[in-house]
C-alpha positions in Angstrom: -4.3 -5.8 -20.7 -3.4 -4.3 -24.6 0.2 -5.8 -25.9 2.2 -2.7 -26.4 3.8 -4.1 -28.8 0.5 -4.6 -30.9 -0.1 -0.5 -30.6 1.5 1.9 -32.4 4.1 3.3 -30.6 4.6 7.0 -29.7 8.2 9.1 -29.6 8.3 11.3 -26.5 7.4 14.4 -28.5 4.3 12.8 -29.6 3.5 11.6 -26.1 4.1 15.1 -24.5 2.2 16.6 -27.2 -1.0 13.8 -26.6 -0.4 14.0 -22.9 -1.0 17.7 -22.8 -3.8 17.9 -24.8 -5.7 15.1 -22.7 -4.2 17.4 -19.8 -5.6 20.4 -21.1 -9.0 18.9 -21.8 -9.5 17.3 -18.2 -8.6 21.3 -16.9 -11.4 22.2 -19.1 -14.3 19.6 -18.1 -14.1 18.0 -21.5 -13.7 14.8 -20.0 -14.7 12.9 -17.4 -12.6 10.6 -15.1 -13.0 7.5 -16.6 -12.7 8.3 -20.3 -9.3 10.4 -18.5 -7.9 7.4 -17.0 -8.3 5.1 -20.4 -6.7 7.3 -22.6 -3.9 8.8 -20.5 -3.2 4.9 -19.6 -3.5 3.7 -23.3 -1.2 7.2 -23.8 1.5 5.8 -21.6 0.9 2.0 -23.0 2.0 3.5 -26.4 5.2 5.5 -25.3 8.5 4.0 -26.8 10.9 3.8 -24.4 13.2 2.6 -26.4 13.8 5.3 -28.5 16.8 7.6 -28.6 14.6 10.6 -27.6 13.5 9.0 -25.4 16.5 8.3 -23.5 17.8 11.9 -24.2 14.7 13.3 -22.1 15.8 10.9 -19.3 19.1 12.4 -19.8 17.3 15.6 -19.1 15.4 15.3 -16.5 15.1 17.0 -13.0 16.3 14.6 -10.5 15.1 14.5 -6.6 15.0 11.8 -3.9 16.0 10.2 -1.1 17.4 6.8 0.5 14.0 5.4 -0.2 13.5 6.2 -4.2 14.6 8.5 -6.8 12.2 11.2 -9.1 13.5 11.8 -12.1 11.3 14.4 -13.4 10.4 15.2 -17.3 7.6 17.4 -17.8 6.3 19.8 -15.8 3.1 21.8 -16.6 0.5 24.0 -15.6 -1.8 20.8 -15.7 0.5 17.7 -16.2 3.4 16.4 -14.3 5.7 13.7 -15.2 8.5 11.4 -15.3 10.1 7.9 -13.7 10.1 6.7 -10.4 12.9 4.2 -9.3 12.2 2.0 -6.4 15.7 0.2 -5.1 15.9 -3.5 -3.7 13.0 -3.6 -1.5 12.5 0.0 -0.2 9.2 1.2 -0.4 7.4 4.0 -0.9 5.1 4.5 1.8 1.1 5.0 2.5 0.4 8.7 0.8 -1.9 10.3 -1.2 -2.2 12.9 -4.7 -5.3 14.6 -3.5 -7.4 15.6 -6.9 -5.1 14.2 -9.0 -5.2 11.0 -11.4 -2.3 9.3 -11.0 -1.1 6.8 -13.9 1.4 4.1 -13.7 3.6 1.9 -16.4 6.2 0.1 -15.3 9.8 0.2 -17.3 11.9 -2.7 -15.5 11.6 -4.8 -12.6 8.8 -5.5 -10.6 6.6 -3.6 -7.8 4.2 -4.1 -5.3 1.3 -1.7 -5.5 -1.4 -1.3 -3.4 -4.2 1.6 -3.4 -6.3 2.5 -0.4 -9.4 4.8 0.2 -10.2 6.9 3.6 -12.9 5.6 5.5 -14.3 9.4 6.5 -16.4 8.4 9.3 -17.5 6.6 11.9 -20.6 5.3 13.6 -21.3 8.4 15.5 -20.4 10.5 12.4 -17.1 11.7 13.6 -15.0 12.5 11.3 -11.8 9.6 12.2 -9.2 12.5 10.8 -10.3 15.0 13.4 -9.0 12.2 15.7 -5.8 12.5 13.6 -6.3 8.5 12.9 -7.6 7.8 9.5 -9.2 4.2 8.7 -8.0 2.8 5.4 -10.0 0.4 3.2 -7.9 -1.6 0.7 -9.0 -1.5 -3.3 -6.4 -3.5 -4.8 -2.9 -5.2 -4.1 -1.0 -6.3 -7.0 2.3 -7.3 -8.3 3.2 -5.1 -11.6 5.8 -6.3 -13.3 7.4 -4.8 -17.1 4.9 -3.0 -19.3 2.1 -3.7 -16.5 0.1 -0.3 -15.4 -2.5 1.1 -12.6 -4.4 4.1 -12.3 -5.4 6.0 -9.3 -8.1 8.6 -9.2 -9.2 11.9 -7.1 -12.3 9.4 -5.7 -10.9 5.9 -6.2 -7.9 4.1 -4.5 -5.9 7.5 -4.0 -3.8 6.8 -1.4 -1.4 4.4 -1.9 2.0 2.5 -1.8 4.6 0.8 -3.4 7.5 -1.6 -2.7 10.1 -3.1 -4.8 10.2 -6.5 -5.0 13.1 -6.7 -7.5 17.0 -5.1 -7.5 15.5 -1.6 -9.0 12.0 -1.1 -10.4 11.7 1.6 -12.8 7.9 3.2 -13.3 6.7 6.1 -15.5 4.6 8.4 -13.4 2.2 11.2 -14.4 -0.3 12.8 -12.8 -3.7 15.1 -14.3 -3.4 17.7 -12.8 -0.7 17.7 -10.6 -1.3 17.4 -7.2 -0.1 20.3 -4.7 2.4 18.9 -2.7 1.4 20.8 0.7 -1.9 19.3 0.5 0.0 15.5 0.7 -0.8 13.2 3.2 0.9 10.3 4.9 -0.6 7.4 6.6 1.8 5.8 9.2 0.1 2.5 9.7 -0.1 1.4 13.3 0.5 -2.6 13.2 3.8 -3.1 11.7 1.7 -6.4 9.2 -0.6 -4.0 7.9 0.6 -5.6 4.0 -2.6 -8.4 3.6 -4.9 -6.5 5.6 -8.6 -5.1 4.3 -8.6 -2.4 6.6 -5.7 -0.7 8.1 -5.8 2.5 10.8 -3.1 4.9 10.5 -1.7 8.1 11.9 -2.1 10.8 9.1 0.6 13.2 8.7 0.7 16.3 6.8 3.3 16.5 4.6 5.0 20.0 6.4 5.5 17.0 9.3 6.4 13.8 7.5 10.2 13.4 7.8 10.4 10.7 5.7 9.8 12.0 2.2 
């Protein structure tokens, strides 16, 4: 993982501005997924939170949430959407996805459990296991990001996915390319209450017009 504090560091205005364009280009095919996810995390690697800008977009920003976390959000675009994720003492955030989006993660303070899933779409016979309204879920990674740490989800890779505090207050930078529409959200209700070190985990999937936990 880069040291941030070996890059050159970006004020927010020059972050929107590079976040957009990358934003802009994906919306155009001029990129592929990969090349997406390394520059929109090396993007968010370089943003100086710090700064007094900064801080006065936070200031700014749209805030949502619930008993579980608060959104705080600062840009909102046709084809980027953005801002910080706080995570209180232990809640957690659970099993969802951001279908077609690329989601991209850098944490500000504390720490967070992460972990990133993918559907398993059928089974033996062929069936699809949604139709059953029971997904399968087959775990990519499971990690611990703590301060300046980062993770990247994509439209085909370790999409669905949750997060728990493991600290007082974690505090994340989240963007997505392009933003995801939020009827089209999914939630996976795992149905063994240990699911955390499993490999594969079945849930109920929810739509998000009947998940009343968000």
């Amino acid at each position: 993982m880069a040291d941030i504090g070996l890059q050159k560091k970006l004020s927010w205005s020059e972050f929107q501005a590079k976040m957009t364009e990358l934003a802009n280009a994906d919306a155009l095919g001029a990129v592929d997924k990969k090349r997406l996810a390394e520059n929109g995390l090396k993007t968010l690697q370089q943003l100086d939170v710090s700064s007094t800008e900064f801080k006065h977009a936070v200031e700014e920003s749209y805030e949502t949430g619930n008993r579980y976390w608060l959104w705080q959000r600062m840009i909102k675009q046709r084809n980027l959407n953005g801002g910080i994720l706080t995570i209180n003492d232990e809640q957690m955030v659970q099993l969802h996805d951001h279908p077609g989006a690329t989601g991209l993660v850098r944490i500000i303070s504390g720490e967070a459990e992460v972990w990133l899933f993918d559907e398993v779409r059928e089974n033996k016979t062929g069936q699809k296991k949604s139709d059953q309204g029971i997904a399968e879920l087959t775990q990519v990674s499971r990690r611990i990001l703590r301060s300046g740490d980062t993770a990247v989800l994509t439209p085909h890779k370790g999409n669905i996915h949750a997060l728990r505090s493991v600290s007082k207050e974690c505090r994340m930078l989240d963007f997505f390319i392009p933003p995801y529409e939020k009827s089209q959200r999914s939630w996976f209700e795992p149905l063994a209450e240990n699911w955390f070190d499993k490999e594969r985990v079945l849930c109920q999937k929810i739509p998000q017009h009947a998940y009343t936990k968000a």
